[in-house]
ChimeraX commands (.cxc) that place a marker at each C-alpha (Angstrom):
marker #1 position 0.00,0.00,0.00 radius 0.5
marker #1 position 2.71,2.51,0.86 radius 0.5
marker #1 position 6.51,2.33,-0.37 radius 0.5
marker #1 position 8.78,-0.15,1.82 radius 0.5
marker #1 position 11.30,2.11,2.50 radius 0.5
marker #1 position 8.25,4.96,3.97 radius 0.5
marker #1 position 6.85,2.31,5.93 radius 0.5
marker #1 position 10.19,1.04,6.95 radius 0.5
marker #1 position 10.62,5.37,7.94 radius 0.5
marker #1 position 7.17,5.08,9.86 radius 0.5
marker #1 position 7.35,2.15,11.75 radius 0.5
marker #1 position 10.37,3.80,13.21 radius 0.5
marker #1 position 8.55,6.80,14.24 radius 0.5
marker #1 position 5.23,4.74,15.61 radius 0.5
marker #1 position 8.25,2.92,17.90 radius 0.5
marker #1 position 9.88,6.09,19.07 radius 0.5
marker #1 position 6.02,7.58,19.62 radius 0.5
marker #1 position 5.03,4.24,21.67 radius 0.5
marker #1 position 8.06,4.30,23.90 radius 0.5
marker #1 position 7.45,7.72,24.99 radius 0.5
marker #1 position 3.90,8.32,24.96 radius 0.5
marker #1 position 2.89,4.85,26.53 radius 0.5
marker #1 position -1.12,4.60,26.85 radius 0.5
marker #1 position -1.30,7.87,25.97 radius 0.5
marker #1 position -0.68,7.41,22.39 radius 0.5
marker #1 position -4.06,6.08,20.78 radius 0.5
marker #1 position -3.62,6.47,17.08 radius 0.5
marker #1 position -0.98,7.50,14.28 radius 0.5
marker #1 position -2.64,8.22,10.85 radius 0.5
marker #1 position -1.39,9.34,7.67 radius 0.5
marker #1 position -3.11,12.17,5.61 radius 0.5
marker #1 position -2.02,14.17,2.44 radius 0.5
marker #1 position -0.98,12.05,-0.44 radius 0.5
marker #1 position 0.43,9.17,1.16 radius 0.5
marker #1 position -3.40,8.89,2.66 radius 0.5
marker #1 position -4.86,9.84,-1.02 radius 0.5
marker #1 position -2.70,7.28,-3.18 radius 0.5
marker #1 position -0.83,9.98,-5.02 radius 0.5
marker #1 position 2.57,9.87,-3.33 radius 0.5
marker #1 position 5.77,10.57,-5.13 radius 0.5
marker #1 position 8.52,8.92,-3.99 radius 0.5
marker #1 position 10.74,12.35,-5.23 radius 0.5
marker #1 position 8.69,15.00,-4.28 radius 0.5
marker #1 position 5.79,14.29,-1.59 radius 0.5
marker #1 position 5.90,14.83,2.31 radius 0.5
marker #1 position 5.58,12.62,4.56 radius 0.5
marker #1 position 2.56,13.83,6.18 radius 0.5
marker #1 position 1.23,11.85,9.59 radius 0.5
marker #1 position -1.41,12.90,12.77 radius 0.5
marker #1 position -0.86,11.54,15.59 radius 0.5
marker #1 position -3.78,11.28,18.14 radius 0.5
marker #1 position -3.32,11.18,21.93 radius 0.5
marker #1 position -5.76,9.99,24.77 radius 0.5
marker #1 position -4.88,13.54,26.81 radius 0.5
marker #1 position -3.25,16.37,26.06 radius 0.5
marker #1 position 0.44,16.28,26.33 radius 0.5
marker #1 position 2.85,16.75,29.27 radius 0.5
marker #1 position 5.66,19.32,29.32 radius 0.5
marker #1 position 7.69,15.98,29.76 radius 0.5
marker #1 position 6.37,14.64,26.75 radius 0.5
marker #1 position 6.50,17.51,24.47 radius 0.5
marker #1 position 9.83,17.24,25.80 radius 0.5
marker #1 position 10.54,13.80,24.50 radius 0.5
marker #1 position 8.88,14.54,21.36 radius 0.5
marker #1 position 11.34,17.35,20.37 radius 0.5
marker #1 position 14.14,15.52,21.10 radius 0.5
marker #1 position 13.18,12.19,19.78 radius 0.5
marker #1 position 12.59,14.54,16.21 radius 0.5
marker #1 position 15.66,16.42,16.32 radius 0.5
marker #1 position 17.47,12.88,16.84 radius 0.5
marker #1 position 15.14,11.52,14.09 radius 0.5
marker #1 position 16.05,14.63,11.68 radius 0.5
marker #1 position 19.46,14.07,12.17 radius 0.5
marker #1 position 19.58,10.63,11.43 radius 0.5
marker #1 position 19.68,10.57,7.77 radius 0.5
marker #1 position 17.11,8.05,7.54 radius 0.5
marker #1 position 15.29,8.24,4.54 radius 0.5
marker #1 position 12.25,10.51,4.60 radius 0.5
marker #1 position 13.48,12.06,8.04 radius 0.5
marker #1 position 12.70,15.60,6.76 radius 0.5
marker #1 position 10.29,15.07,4.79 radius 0.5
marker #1 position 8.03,14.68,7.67 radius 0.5
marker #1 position 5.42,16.48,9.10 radius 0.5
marker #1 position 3.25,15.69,11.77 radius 0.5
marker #1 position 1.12,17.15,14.59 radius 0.5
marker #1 position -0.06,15.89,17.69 radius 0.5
marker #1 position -3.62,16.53,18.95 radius 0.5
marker #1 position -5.68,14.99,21.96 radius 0.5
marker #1 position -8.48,13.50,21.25 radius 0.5
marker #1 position -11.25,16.17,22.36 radius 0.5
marker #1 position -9.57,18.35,19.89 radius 0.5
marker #1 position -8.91,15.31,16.50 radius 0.5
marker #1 position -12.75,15.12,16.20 radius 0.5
marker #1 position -13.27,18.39,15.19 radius 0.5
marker #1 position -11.37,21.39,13.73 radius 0.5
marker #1 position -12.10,24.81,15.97 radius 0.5
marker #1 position -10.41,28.33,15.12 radius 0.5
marker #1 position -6.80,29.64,17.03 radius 0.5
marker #1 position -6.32,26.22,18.11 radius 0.5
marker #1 position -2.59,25.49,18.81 radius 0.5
marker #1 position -0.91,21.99,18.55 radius 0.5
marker #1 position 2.63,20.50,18.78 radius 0.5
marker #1 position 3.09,20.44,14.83 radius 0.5
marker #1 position 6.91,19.53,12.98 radius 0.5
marker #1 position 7.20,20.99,9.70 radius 0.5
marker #1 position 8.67,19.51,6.85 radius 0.5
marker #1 position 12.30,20.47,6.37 radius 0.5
marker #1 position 12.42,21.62,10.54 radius 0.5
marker #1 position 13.01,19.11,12.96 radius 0.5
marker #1 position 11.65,21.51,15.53 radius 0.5
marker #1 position 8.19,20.72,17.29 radius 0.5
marker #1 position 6.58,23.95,18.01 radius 0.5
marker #1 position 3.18,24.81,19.00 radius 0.5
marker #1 position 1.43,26.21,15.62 radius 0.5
marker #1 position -2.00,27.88,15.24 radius 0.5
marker #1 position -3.95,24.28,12.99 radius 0.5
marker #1 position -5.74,26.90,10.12 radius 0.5
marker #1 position -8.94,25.67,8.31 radius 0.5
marker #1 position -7.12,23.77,5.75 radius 0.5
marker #1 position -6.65,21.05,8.86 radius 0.5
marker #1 position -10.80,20.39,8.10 radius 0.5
marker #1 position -8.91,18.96,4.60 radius 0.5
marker #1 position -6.72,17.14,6.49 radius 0.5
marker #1 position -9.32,15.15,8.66 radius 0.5
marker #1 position -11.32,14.77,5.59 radius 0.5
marker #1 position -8.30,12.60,4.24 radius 0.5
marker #1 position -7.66,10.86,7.19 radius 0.5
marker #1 position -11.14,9.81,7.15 radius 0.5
marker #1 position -11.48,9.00,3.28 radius 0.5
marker #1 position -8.18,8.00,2.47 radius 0.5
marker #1 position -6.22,4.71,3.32 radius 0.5
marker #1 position -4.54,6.77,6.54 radius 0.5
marker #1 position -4.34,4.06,10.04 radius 0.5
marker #1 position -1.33,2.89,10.75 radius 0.5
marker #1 position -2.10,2.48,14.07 radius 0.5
marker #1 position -4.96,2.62,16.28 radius 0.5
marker #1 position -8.81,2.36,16.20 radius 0.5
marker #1 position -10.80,3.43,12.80 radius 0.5
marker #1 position -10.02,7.06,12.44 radius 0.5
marker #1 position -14.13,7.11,12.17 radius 0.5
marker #1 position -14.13,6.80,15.72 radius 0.5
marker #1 position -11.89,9.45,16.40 radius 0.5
marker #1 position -12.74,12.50,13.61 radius 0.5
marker #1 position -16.12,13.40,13.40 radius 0.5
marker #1 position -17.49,13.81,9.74 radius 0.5
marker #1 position -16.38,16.24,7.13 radius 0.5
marker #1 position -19.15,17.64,5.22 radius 0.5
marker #1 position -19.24,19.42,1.45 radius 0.5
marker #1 position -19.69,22.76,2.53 radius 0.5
marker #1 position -16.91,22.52,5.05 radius 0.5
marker #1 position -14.36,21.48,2.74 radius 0.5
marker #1 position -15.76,24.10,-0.18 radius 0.5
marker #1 position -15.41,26.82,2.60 radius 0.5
marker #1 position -11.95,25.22,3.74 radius 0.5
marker #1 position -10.56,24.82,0.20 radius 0.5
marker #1 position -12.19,28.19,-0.78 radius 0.5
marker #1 position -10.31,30.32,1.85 radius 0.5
marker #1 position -6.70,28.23,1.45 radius 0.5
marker #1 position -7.48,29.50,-2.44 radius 0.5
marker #1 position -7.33,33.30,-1.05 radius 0.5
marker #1 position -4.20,32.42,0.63 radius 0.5
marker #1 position -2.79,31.74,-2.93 radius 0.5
marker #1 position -4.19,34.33,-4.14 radius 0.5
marker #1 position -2.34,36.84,-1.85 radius 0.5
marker #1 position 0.96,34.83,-2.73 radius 0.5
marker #1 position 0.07,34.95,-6.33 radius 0.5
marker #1 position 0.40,38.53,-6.56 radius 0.5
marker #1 position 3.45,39.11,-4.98 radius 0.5
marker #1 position 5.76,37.60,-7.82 radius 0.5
marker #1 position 8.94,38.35,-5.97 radius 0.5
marker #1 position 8.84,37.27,-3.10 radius 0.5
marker #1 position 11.24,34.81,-2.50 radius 0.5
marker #1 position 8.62,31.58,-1.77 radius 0.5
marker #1 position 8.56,31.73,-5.22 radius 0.5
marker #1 position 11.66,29.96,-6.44 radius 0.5
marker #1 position 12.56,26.92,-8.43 radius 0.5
marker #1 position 10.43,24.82,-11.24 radius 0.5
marker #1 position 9.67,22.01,-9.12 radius 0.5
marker #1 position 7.77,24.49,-6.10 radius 0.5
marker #1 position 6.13,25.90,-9.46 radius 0.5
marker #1 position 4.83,22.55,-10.46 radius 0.5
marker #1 position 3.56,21.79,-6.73 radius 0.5
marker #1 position 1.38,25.35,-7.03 radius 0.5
marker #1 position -0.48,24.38,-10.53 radius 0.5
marker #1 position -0.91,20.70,-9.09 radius 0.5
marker #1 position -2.54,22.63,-6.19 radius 0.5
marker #1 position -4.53,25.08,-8.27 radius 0.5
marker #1 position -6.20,21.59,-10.51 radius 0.5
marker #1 position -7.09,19.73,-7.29 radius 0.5
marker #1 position -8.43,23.43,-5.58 radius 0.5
marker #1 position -10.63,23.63,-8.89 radius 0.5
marker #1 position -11.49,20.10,-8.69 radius 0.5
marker #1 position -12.50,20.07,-5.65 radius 0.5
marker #1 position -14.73,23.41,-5.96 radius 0.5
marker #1 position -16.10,21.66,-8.82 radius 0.5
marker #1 position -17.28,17.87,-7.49 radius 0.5
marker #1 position -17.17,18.58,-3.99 radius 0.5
marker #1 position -14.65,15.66,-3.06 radius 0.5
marker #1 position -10.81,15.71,-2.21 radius 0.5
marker #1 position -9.47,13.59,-4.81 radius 0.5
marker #1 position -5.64,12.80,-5.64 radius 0.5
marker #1 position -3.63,15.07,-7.50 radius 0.5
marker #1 position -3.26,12.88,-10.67 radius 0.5
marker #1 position -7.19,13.13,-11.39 radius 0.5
marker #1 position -7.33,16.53,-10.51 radius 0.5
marker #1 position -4.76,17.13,-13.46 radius 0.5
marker #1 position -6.75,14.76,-15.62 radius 0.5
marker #1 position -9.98,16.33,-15.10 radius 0.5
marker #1 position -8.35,19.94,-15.71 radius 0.5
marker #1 position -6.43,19.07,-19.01 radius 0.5
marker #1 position -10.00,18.30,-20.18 radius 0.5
marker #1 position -11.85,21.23,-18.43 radius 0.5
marker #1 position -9.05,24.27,-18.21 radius 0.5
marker #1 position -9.25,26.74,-21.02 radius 0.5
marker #1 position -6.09,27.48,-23.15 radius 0.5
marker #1 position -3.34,28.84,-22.34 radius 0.5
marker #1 position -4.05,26.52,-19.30 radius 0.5
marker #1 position -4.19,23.04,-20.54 radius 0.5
marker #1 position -0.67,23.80,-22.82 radius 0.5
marker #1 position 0.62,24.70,-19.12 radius 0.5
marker #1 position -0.83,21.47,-17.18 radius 0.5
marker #1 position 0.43,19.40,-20.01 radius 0.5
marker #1 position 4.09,20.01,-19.18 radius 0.5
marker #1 position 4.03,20.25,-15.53 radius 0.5
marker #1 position 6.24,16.73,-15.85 radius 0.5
marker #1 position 9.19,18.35,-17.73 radius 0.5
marker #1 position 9.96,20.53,-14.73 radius 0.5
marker #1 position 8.68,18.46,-11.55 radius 0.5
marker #1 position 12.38,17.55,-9.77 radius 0.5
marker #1 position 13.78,20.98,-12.19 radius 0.5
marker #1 position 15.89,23.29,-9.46 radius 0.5
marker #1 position 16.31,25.76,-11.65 radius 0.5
marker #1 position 14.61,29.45,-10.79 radius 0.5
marker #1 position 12.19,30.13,-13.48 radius 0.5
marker #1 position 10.52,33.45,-13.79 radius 0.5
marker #1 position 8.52,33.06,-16.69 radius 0.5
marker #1 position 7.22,29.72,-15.35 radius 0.5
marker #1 position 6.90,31.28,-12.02 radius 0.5
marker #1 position 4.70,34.25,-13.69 radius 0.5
marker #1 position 2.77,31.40,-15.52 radius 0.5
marker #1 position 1.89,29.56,-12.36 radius 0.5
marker #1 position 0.63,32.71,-10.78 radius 0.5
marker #1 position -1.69,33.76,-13.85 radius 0.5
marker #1 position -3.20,30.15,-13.41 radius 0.5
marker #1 position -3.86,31.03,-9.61 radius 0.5
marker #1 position -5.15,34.02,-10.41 radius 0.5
marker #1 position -7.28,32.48,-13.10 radius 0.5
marker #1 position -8.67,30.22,-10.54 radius 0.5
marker #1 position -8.96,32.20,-7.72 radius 0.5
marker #1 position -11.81,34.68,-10.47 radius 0.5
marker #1 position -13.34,31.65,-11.78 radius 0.5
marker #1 position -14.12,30.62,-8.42 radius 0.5
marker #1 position -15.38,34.27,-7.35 radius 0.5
marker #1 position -18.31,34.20,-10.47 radius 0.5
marker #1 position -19.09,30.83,-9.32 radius 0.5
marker #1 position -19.62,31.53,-5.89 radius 0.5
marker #1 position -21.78,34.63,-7.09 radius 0.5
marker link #1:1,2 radius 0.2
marker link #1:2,3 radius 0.2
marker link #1:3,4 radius 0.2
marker link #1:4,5 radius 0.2
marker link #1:5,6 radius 0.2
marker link #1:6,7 radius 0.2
marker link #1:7,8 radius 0.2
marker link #1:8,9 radius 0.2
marker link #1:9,10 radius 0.2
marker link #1:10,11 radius 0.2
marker link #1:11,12 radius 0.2
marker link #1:12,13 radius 0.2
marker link #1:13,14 radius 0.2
marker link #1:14,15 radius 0.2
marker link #1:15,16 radius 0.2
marker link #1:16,17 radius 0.2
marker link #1:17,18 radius 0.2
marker link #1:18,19 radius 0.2
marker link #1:19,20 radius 0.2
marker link #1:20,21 radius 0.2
marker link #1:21,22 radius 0.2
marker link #1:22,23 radius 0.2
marker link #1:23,24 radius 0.2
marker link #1:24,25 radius 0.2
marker link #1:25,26 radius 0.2
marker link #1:26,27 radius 0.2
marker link #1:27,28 radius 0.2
marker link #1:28,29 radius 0.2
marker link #1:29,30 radius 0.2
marker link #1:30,31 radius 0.2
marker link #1:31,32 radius 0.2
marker link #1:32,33 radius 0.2
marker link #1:33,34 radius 0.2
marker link #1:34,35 radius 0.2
marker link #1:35,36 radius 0.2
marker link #1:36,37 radius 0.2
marker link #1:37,38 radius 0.2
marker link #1:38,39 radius 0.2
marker link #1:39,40 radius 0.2
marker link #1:40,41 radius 0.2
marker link #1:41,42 radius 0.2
marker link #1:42,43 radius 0.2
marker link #1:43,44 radius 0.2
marker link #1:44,45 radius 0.2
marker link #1:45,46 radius 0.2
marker link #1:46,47 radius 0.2
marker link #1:47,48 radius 0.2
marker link #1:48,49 radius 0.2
marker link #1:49,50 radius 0.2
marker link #1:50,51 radius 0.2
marker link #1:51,52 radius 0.2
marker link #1:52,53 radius 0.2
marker link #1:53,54 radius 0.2
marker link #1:54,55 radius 0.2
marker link #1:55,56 radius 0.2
marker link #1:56,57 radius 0.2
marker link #1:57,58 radius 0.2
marker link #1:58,59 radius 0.2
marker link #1:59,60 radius 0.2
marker link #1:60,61 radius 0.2
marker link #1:61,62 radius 0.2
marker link #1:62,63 radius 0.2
marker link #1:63,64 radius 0.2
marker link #1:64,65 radius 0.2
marker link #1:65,66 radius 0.2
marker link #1:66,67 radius 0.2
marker link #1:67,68 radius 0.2
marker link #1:68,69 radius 0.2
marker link #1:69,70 radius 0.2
marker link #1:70,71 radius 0.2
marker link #1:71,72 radius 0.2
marker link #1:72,73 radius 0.2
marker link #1:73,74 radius 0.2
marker link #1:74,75 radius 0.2
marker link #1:75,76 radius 0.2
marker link #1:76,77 radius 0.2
marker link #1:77,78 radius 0.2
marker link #1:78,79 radius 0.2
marker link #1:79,80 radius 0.2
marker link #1:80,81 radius 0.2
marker link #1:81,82 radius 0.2
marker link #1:82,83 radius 0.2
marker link #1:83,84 radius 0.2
marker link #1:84,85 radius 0.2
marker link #1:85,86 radius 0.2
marker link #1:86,87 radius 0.2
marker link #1:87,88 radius 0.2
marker link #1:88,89 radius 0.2
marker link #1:89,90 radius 0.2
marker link #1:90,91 radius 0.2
marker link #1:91,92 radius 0.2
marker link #1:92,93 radius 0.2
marker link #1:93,94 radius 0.2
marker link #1:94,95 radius 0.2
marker link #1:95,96 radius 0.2
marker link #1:96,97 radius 0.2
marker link #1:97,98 radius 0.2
marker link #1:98,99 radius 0.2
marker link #1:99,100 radius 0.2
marker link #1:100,101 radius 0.2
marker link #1:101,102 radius 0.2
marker link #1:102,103 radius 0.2
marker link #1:103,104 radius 0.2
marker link #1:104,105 radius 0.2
marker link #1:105,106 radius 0.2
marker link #1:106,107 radius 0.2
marker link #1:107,108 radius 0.2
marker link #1:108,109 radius 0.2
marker link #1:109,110 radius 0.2
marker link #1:110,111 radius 0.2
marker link #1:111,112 radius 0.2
marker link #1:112,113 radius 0.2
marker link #1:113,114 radius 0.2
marker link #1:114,115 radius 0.2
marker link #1:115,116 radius 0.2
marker link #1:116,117 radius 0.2
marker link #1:117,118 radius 0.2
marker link #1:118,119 radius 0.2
marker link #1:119,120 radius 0.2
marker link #1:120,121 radius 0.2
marker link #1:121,122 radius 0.2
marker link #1:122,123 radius 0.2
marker link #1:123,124 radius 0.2
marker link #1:124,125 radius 0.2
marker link #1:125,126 radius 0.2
marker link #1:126,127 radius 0.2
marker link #1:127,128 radius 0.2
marker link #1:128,129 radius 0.2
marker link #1:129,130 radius 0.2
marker link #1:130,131 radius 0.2
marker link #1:131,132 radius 0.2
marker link #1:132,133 radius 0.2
marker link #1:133,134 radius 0.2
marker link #1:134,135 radius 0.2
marker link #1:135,136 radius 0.2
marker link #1:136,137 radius 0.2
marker link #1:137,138 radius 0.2
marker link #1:138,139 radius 0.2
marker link #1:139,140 radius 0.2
marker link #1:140,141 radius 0.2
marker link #1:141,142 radius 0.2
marker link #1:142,143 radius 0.2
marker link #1:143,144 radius 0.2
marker link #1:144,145 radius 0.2
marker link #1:145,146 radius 0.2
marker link #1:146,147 radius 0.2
marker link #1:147,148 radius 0.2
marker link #1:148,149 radius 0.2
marker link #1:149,150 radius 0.2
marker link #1:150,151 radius 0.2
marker link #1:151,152 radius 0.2
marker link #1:152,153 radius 0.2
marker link #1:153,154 radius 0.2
marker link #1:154,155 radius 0.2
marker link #1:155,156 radius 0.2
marker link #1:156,157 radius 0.2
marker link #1:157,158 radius 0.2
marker link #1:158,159 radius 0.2
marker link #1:159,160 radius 0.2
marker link #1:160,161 radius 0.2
marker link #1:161,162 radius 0.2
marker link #1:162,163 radius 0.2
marker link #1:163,164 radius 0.2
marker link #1:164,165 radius 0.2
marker link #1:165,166 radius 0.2
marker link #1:166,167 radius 0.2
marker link #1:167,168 radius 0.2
marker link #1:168,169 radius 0.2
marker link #1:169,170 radius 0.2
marker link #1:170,171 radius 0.2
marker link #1:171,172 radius 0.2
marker link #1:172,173 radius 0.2
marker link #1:173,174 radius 0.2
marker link #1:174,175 radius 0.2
marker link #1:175,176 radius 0.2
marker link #1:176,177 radius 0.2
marker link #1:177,178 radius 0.2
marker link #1:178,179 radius 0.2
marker link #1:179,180 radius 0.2
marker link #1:180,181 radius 0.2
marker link #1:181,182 radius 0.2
marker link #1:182,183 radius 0.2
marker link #1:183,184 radius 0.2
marker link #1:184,185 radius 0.2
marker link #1:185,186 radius 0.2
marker link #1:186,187 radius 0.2
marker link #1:187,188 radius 0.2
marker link #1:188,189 radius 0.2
marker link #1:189,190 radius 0.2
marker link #1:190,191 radius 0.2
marker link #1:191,192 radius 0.2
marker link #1:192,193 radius 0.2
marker link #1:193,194 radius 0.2
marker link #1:194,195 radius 0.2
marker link #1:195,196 radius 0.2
marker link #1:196,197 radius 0.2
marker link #1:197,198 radius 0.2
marker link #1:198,199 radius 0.2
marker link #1:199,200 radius 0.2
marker link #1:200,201 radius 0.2
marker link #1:201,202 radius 0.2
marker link #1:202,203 radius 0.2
marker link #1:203,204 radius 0.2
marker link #1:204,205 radius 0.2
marker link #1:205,206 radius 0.2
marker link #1:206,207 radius 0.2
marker link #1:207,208 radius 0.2
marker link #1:208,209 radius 0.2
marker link #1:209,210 radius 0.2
marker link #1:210,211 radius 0.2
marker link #1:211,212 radius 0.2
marker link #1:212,213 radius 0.2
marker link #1:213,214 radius 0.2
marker link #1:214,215 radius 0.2
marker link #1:215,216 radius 0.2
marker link #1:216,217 radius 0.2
marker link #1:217,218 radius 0.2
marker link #1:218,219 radius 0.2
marker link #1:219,220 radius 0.2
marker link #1:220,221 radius 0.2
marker link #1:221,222 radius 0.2
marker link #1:222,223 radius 0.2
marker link #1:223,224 radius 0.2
marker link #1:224,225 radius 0.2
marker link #1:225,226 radius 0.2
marker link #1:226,227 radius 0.2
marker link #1:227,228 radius 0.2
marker link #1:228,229 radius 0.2
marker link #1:229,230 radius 0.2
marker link #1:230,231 radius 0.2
marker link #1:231,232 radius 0.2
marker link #1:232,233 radius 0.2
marker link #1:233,234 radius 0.2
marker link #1:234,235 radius 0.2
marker link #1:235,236 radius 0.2
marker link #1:236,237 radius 0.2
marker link #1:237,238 radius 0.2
marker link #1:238,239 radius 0.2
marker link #1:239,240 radius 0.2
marker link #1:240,241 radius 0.2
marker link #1:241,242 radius 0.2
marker link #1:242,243 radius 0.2
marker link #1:243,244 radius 0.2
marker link #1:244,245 radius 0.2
marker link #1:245,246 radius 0.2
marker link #1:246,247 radius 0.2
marker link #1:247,248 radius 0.2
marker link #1:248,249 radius 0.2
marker link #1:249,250 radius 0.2
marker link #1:250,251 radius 0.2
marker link #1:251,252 radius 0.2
marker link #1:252,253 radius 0.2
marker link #1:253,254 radius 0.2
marker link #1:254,255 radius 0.2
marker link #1:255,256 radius 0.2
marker link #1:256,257 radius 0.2
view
């Protein structure tokens, strides 16, 4: 179901997570596009949520952070690709504003309490619908249900986010071909999902826009392959990419009126 060598990478991490967290650890499930069937080996994160019986000690949170930094040192395969947050129970089931959780960021190795924004209701949505326990009960019983309108509304504001980044074309987030690629991919499954309603992988949601996006569009989608592991800084693909999330971003404004 997932790559040897990633569940190799997270049966090492459910270990480390047992030994410190004891019977307070109740689940670990995976979410993004390991979850969703659309990992890439070369590209994806390695994106986990770990669920907890009671909120966590200082001690713990202690443990944590230096079980990661150990972890993100290591070299293992994967070991910075990760990201993961930890949440208690009372607060997995459902998504509320402000909320802060220990969260580790891809590239990091830091666990720091971050604010969990509304694209988390996304998240539980593909720990729910996706092929996410690794360990634990059925995520069913832990994350209450994700409706339509919440992940419109969810998907809807993370597209205004985009926006915003879209039209500042020098800032420096914008760098090489490969983060380009990883911002159309984004834009297809956004529209997608706007459109039907459902999460799906990022495969279809190329698919279905090569055969719904107007020109210059599909010419754009078509390519995204060429450039998907390309380092090199781009501006003319970069100012592409943000004219198709800009594109998006309208087309979703006269559908909403």
């Amino acid at each position: 179901m997932w790559p040897p060598i990633v569940r190799a990478f997270l049966d090492h991490l459910l270990a480390e997570q047992q030994a410190i967290l004891g019977p307070n650890l109740v689940g670990l499930y995976l979410r993004g596009s390991l979850a969703l069937g659309d990992f890439d080996p070369e590209t994806s994160d390695v994106d986990a949520l770990c669920i907890t019986d009671q909120p966590l000690s200082a001690s713990e949170c202690a443990e944590l952070a230096a079980m990661h930094a150990r972890l993100f040192a290591s070299g293992q395969p994967y070991c910075r690709e990760l990201e993961v947050a930890y949440l208690p129970r009372v607060s997995a089931k459902y998504w509320r504003p402000e909320e802060q959780h220990p969260t580790l960021s891809r590239g990091g190795g830091e666990l720091e309490w971050k604010t969990h924004h509304e694209n988390w209701v996304v998240e539980r949505w593909a720990v729910l619908h996706g092929q996410s326990r690794l360990f634990g009960p059925d995520p069913q019983t832990l994350v209450a249900p994700v409706s339509e309108a919440q992940i419109r509304r969810a998907v809807l504001h993370r597209l205004q986010d985009w926006r915003a980044f879209a039209l500042t074309p020098h800032d420096p987030g914008w760098g090489h071909r490969g983060h380009a690629i990883y911002a159309a991919e984004t834009m297809c499954r956004i529209a997608h999902t706007l459109s039907t309603g459902q999460l799906g992988s990022k495969p279809a949601a190329v698919r279905w826009a090569l055969s719904t996006f107007p020109e210059p569009w599909q010419t754009l989608i078509s390519r995204l392959d060429e450039w998907r592991t390309d380092p090199a800084i781009d501006p003319d693909l970069n100012g592409r990419v943000q004219g198709l999330v800009l594109w998006v971003a309208q087309a979703a404004r006269k559908n909403k009126q």
